[in-house]
C-alpha positions in Angstrom: 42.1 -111.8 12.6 41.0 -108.3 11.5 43.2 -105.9 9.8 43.8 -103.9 13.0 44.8 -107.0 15.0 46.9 -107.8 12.9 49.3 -104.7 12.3 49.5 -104.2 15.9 53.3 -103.8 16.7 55.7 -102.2 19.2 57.5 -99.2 18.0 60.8 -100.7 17.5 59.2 -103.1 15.3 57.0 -100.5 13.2 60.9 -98.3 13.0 62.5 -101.2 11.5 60.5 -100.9 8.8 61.7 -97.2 8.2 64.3 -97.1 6.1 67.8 -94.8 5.2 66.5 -91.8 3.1 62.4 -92.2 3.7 60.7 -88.8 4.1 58.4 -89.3 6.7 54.7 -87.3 6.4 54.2 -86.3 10.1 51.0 -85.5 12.0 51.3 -82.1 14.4 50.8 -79.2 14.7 52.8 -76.6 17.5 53.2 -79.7 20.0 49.8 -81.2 19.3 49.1 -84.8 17.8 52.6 -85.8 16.9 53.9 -89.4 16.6 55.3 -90.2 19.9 56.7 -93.3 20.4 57.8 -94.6 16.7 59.8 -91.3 16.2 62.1 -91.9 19.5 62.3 -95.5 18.8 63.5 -94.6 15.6 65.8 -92.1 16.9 67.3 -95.5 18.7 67.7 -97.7 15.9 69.7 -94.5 14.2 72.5 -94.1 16.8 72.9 -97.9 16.8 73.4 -97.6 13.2 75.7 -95.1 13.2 77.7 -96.8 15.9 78.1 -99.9 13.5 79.4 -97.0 10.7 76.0 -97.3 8.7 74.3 -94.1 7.0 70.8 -93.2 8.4 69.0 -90.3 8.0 65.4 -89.3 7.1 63.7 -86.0 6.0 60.5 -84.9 8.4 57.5 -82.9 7.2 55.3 -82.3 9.4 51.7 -79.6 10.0 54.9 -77.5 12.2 56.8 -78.5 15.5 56.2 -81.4 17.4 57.6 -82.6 20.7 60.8 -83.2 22.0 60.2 -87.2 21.8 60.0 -87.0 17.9 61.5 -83.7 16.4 64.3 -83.6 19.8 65.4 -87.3 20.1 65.7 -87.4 16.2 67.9 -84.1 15.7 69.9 -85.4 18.5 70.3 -89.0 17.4 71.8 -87.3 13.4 68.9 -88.8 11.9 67.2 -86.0 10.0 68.9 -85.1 6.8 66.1 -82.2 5.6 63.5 -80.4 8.5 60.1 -79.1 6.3 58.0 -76.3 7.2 58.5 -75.6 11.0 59.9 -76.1 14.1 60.6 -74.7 17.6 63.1 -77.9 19.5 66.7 -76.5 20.6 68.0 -79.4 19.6 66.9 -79.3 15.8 67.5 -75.3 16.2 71.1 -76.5 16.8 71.6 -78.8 13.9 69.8 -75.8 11.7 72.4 -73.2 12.5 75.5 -75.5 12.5 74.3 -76.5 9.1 74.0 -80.3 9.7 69.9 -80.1 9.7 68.9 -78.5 6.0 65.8 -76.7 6.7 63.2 -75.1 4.3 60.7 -72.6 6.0 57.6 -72.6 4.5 54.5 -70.5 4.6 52.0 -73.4 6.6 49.3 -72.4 4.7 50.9 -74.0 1.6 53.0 -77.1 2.9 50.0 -79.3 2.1 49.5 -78.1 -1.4 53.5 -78.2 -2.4 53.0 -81.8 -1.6 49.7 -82.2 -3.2 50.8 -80.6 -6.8 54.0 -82.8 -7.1 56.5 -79.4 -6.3 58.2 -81.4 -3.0 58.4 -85.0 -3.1 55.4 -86.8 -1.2 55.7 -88.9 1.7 57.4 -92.4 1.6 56.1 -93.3 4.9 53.0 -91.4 6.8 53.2 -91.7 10.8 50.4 -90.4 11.9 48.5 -90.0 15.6 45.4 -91.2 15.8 42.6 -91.3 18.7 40.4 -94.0 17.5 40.5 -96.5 14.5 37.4 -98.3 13.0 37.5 -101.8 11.2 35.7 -100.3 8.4 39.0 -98.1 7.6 37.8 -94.9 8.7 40.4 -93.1 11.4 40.0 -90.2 14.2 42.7 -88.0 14.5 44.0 -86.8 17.5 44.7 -83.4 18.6 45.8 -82.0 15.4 44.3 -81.6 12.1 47.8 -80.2 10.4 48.8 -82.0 7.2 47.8 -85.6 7.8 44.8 -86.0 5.4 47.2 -84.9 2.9 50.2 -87.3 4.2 47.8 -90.0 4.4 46.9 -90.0 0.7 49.8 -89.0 -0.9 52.1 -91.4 1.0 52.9 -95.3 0.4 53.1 -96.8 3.5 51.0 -95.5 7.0 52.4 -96.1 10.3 49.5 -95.1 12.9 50.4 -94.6 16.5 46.9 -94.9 18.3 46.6 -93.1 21.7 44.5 -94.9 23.5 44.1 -92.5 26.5 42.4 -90.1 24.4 39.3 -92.1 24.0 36.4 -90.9 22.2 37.3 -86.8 23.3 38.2 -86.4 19.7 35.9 -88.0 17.8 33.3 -85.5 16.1 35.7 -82.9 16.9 37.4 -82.9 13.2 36.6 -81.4 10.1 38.9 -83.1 7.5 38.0 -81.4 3.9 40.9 -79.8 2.0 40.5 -77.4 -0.7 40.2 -78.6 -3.8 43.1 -77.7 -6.5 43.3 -75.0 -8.9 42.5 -74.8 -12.3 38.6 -73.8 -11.7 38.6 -74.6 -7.6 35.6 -74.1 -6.0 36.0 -72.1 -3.0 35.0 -74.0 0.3 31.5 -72.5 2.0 33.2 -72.0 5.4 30.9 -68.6 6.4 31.5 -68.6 9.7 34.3 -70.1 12.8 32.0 -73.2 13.5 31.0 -73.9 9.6 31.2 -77.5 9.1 32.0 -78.4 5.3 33.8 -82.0 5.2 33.9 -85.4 7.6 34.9 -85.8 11.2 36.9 -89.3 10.1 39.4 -89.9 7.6 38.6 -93.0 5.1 42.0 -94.2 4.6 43.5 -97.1 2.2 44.1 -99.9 4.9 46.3 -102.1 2.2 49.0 -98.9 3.0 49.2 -99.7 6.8 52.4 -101.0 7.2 52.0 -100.8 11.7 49.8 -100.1 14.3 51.5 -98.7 17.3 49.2 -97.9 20.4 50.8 -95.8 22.9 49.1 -93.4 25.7 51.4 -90.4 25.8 50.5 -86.5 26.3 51.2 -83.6 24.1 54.5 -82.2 25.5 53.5 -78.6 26.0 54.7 -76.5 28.2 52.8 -76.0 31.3 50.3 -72.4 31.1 52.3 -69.7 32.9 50.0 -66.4 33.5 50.6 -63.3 31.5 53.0 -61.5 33.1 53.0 -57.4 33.4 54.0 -56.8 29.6 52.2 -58.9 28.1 49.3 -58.0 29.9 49.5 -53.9 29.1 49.7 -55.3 25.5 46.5 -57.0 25.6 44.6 -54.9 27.0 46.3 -51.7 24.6 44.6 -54.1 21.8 41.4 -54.6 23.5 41.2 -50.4 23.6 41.9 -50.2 20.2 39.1 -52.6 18.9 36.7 -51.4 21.3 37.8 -47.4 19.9 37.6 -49.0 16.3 34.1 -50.4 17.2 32.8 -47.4 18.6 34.3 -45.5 15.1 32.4 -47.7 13.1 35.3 -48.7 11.4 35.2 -52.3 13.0 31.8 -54.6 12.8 31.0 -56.4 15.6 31.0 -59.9 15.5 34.7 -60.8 13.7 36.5 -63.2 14.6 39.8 -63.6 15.9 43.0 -65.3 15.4 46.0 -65.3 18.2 49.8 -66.4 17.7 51.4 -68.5 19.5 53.8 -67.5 22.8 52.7 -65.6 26.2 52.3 -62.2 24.6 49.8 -63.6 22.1 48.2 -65.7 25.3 47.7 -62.7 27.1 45.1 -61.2 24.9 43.5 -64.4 25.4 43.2 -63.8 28.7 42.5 -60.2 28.9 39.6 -61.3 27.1 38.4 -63.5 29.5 38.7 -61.0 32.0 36.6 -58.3 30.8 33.1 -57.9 31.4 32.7 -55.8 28.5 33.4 -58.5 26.0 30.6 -60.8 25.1 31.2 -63.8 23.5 33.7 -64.6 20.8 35.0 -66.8 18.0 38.5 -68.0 17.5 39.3 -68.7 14.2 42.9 -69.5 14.2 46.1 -72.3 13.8 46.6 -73.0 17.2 44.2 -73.1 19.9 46.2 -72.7 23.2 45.4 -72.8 26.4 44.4 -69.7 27.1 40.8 -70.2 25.2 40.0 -72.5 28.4 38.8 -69.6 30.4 37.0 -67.8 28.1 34.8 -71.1 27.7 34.6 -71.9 31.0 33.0 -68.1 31.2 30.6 -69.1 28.5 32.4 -66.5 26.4 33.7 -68.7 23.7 31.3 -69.7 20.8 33.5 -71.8 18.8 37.5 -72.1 18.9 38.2 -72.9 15.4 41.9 -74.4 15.0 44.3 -76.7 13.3 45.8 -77.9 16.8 44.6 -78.0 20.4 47.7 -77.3 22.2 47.2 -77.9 25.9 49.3 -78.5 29.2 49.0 -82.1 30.5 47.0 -80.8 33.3 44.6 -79.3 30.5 44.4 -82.2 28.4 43.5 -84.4 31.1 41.0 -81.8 31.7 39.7 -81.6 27.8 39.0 -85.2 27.9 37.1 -85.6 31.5 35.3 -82.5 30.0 35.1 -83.3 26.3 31.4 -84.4 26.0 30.5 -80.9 26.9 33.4 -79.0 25.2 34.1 -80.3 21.9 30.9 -78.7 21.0 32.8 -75.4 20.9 36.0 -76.5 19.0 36.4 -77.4 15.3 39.8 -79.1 13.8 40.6 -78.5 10.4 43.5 -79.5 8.1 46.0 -76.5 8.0 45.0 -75.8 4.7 41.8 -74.4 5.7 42.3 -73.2 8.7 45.4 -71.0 7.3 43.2 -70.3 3.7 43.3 -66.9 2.6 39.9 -66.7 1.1 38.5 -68.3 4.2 40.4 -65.6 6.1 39.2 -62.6 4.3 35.9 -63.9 4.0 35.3 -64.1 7.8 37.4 -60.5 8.5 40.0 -62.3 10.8 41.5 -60.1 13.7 44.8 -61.2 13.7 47.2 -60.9 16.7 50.9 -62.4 15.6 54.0 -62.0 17.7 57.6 -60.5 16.1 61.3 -60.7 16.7 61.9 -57.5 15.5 60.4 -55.0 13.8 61.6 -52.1 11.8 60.6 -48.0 11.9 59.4 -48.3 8.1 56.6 -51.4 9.1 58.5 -54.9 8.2 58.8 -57.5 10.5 61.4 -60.3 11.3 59.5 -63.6 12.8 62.3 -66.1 12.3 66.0 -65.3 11.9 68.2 -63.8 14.7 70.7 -61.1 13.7 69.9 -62.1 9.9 71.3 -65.5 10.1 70.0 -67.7 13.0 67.0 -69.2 12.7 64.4 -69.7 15.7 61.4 -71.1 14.7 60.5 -69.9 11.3 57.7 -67.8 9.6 54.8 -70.5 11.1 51.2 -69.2 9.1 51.9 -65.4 10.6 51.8 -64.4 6.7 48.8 -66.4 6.0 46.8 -64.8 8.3 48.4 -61.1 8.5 48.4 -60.9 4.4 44.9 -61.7 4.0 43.2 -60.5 7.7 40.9 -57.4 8.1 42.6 -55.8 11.1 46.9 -57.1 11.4 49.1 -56.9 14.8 52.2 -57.7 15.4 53.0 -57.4 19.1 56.2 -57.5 20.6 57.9 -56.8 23.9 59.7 -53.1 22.8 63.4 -54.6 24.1 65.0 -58.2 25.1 67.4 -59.4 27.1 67.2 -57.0 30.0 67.6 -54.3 27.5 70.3 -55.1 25.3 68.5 -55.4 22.5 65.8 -53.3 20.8 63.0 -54.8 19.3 62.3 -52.1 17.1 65.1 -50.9 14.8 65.8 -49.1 11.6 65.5 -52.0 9.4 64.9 -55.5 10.3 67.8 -58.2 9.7 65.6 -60.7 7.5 62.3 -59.7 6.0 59.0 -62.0 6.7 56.4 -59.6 6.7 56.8 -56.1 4.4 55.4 -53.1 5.3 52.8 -53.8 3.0 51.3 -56.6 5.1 51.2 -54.9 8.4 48.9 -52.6 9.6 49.5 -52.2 13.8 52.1 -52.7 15.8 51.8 -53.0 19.7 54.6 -53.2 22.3 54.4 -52.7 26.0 55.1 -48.7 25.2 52.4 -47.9 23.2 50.1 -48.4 20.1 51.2 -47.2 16.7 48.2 -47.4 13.2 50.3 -47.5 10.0 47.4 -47.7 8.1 47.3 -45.0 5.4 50.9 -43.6 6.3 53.9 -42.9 4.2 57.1 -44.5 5.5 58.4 -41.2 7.0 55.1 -40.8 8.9 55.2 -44.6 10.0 58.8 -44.4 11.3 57.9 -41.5 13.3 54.7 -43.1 14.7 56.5 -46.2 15.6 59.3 -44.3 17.4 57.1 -42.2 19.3 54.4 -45.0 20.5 56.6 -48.2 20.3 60.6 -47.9 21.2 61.6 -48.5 24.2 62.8 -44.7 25.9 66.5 -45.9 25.9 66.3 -46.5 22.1 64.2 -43.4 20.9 67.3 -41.1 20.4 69.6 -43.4 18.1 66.2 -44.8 16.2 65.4 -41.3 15.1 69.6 -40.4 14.6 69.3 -43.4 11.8 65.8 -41.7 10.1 67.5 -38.0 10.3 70.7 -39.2 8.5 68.4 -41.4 6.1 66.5 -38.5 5.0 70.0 -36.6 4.6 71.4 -39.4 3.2 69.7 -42.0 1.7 69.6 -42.3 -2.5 66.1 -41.7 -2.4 63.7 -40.6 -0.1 60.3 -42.2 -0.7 61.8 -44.9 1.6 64.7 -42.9 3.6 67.0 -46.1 4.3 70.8 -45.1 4.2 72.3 -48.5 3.8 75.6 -47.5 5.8 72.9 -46.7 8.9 70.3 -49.7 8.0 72.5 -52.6 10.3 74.5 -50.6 12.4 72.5 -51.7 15.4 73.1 -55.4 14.7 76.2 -55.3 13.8 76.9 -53.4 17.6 75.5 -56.1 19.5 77.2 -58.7 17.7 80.4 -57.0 18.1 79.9 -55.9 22.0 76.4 -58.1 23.5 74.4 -54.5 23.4 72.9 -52.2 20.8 73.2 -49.1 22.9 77.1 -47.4 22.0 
């Protein structure tokens, strides 16, 4: 009996061998090549403990969120004590913000090398996705590169759950090098999106395989909706602004570009595909979603290159009847590369990321609502918008059929300072910060990007900062700086 043979279990098996206070190294990356089945049958196992009055709880790392089966049916079975660097489930969102889920949001670029270094505790157990495994102890991952070449070394014990309906539609797919560590690190010779510098498999120490699980599930992503009207005039405000900055000679030809996740960040995706003027492209990115299908079936996609392939069931089944064809145009990396900042500055990233709110001096909230709540969390947003050669944030200019303003006079948590961001983009208008003082940037953004209904009390709050404020390089009066916030927590509306 080979090795493989003989680790093959079911999942309630390989779970039992989990035990109360592991920290479990997850593959995925934004609903991509998570562990499927061995996270909800462990999920199981904890509520039947707790019934009997036993303590059980893990901590989860992961490359970000991953489905409902693993990051859901843990959060709601009690079982995570500590949530690290992402996530996007309600259910885990809930056990965040009632304080029973502690939760550390991390920059993604640099999950992989807090681990690596010794500054957060490595792996106990790795369970990681895999699409094909070899007797000579060489793995394919599935459809995420995230964090698992990293989880795979540094952990003691490997759980692999092997989805056998993916086939061989991700084999050559992968490119698994990581950078190496500082002091005296050699930068990685990645010159271009489809630069290959490591191996497609992953040579792994089979004496740590504690279980083999095989399962055939899909990626639990939501299915593609189609831009709708907003996000659509924001895509195509962006495409005019590249195309002027081209024409300017301010913008070379030939960048590449990297897109958020969400609808508003998919529709630029798609007005891409959609316009004949736009030859073809490379994506060079975190998460490749959907939306890059039709530019390749347009044959204007060169290469796609990701951490994740995040796809609707209907679009994976689709990837694999079509993956002898396609995978030529995608490249998977571990998140460590594809979020690397002298990669990104090295190939002049355009980077689209999406906001919660935004503020009239040029910061940007990505993660907490109202200063407190958390959503999802930063994601790799500051990897790329830090390091890119052309920044937007985008963002629908109100929410909830108007009640709230998505621009206001000073964000309620701080991811992104005004040093890091360059353009901002709502459904409104277009506003360049580049080269502006903060007075001069609040006015811009007022006048291009607030919402009509929000325009008067945004520049009532930069008048009595100017009046007011201690000092007026940045005119903030701090009396002023929440009173938005604190009206629609108080009343369900910002507008008095």
């Amino acid at each position: 009996m080979d090795w493989i043979t003989s680790r093959i279990c079911d999942a309630a098996t390989a779970a039992e061998m989990i035990q109360d206070g592991d920290i479990l190294g997850l593959s995925g990356f934004t609903l991509a090549g998570y562990p499927k089945a061995v996270p909800s049958a462990l999920a199981a196992r904890a509520q039947k403990l707790h019934e009997q009055g036993q303590h059980f709880k893990v901590d989860l790392f992961s490359g970000a969120s991953t489905g409902d089966s693993c990051d859901g049916a843990l959060a709601r079975a009690e079982a995570i004590g500590l949530r690290m660097p992402y996530q996007s489930n309600a259910s885990l969102r809930k056990g965040i913000n009632s304080g029973s889920i502690r939760y550390i949001d991390a920059h993604l670029g640099k999950m992989g090398y807090l681990v690596r270094t010794g500054a957060v505790p490595a792996p106990t157990v790795a369970i990681i996705e895999v699409s094909a495994i070899l007797p000579d102890g060489r793995i394919c991952l599935s459809t995420s590169g995230g964090n698992s070449v990293c989880y795979l070394d540094m952990a003691k014990k490997i759980i692999l759950e092997w989805n056998t309906r993916l086939g061989e539609s991700c084999m050559e797919i992968h490119d698994n090098a990581l950078p190496e560590l500082p002091p005296h690190a050699r930068p990685l010779p990645i010159y271009s999106a489809g630069d290959r510098v490591g191996e497609d498999l992953v040579r792994i120490d089979t004496n740590k395989v504690i279980a083999i699980v095989k399962n055939d599930g899909y990626d639990e992503v939501t299915p593609f909706v189609e831009p709708d009207t907003i996000s659509t005039n924001i895509g195509e405000r962006i495409l005019d602004f590249i195309r002027f900055e081209e024409s300017r000679g301010r913008l070379p030809k030939g960048m590449a570009y990297q897109s958020g996740v969400g609808k508003v960040a998919n529709a630029v995706l798609c007005a891409m595909a959609n316009d004949d003027r736009l030859g073809k492209i490379d994506i060079f990115t975190e998460v490749i979603q959907e939306a890059v299908l039709p530019l390749l079936k347009k044959g204007k996609l060169g290469v796609a290159s990701g951490t994740a392939l995040t796809l609707s069931q209907a679009a994976q089944e689709e990837f694999v009847k079509n993956s002898a064809d396609w995978k030529k145009h995608f490249v998977l990396r571990q998140q460590e590369v594809s979020n690397s900042p002298d990669v990104i500055r090295r190939l002049g990233v355009i980077s689209m990321n999406t906001a919660l709110e935004v503020d009239i001096f040029g910061n940007v909230n990505s993660s907490l609502v109202c200063g407190s709540s958390m959503m999802n969390g930063i994601g790799g947003a500051a990897d790329f918008a830090r390091h890119c050669a052309l920044g937007f944030f985008l963002t629908p200019s109100v929410a909830k059929d108007g009640a709230i303003s998505s621009i206001v006079p000073y964000v309620s948590h701080v991811d992104h300072t005004e040093h890091d961001t360059q353009i901002f983009v709502t459904e409104q208008g277009l506003a360049d910060l580049r080269g502006l003082s903060a007075e001069d940037r609040a006015r811009l953004i007022i006048k291009e990007c607030a919402h009509p209904d929000f325009k008067e009390p945004l520049t009532d709050a930069l008048e009595y900062g100017l009046k007011h404020a201690k000092g007026k390089h940045l005119p903030l009066a701090l009396t002023k700086a929440f009173e938005m916030h604190n009206r629609y927590l108080e009343t369900g509306k910002m507008l008095p």
